[in-house]
C-alpha positions as CSV (number, residue, x, y, z in Angstrom):
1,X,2.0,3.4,8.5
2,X,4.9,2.4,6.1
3,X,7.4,4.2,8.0
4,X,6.3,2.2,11.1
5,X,6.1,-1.0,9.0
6,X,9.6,-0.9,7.9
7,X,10.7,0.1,11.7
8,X,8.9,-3.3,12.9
9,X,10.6,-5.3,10.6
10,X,14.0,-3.8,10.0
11,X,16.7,-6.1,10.0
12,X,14.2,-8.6,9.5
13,X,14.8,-11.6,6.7
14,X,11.2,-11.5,5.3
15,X,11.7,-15.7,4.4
16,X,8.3,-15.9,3.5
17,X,4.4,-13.9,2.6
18,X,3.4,-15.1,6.6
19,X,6.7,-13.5,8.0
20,X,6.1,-10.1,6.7
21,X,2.0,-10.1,7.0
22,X,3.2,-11.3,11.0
23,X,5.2,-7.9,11.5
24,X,2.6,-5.8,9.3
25,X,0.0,-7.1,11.5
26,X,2.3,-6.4,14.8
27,X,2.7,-2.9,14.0
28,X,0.9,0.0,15.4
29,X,1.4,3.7,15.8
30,X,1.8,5.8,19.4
31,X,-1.5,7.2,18.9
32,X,-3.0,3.1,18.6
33,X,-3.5,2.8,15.0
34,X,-3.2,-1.0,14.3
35,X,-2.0,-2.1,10.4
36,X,-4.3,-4.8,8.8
37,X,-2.8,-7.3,6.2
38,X,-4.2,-10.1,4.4
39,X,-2.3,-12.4,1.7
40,X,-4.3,-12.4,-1.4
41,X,-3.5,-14.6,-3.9
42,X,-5.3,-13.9,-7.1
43,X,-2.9,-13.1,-10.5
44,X,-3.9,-10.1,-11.8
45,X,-3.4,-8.9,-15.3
46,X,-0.7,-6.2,-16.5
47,X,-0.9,-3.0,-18.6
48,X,-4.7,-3.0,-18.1
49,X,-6.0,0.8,-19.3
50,X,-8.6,2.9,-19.1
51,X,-9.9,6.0,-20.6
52,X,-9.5,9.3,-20.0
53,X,-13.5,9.8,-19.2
54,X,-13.0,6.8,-16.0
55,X,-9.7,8.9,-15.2
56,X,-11.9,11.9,-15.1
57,X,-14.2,10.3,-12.5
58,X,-11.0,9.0,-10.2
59,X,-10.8,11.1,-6.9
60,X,-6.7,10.9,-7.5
61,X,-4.6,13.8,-6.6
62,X,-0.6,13.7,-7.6
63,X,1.6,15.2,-5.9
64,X,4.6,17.7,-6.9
65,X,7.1,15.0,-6.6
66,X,7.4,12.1,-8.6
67,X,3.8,12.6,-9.5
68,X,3.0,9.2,-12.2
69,X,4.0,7.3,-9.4
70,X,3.6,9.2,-6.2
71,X,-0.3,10.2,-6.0
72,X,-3.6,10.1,-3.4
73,X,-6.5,7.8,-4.5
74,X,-9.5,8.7,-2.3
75,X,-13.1,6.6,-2.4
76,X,-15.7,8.7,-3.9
């Protein structure tokens, strides 16, 4: 959906959070998919870790490139 998100909105001055969640929420896909968005607005704390067990557990693949920051996390 990010490629079609950044086709909606190209060109675009993104002035504000409601401006951007507008064109995320006006974008679909040919096939119909629609994008949801929703502003949330709670701070949330930096350079928060956990262990390697809870990593275990993760359903997370990486992929070949860029994999620390270009990876699949799935629900269990």
């Amino acid at each position: 959906m990010f490629c079609q998100i950044s086709k909606n909105w190209a060109g675009q001055p993104l002035k504000s959070f409601q401006t951007a969640l507008n064109y995320i929420r006006a974008t679909t896909t040919l096939t119909g998919l629609k994008a949801r968005a929703r502003l949330v607005r709670k701070k949330y704390e930096k350079g928060e870790r956990i262990s390697a067990q809870e990593m275990k557990h993760l359903a997370l693949t990486r992929h070949k490139t860029l994999p620390k920051w270009n990876y699949t996390l799935r629900p269990m």
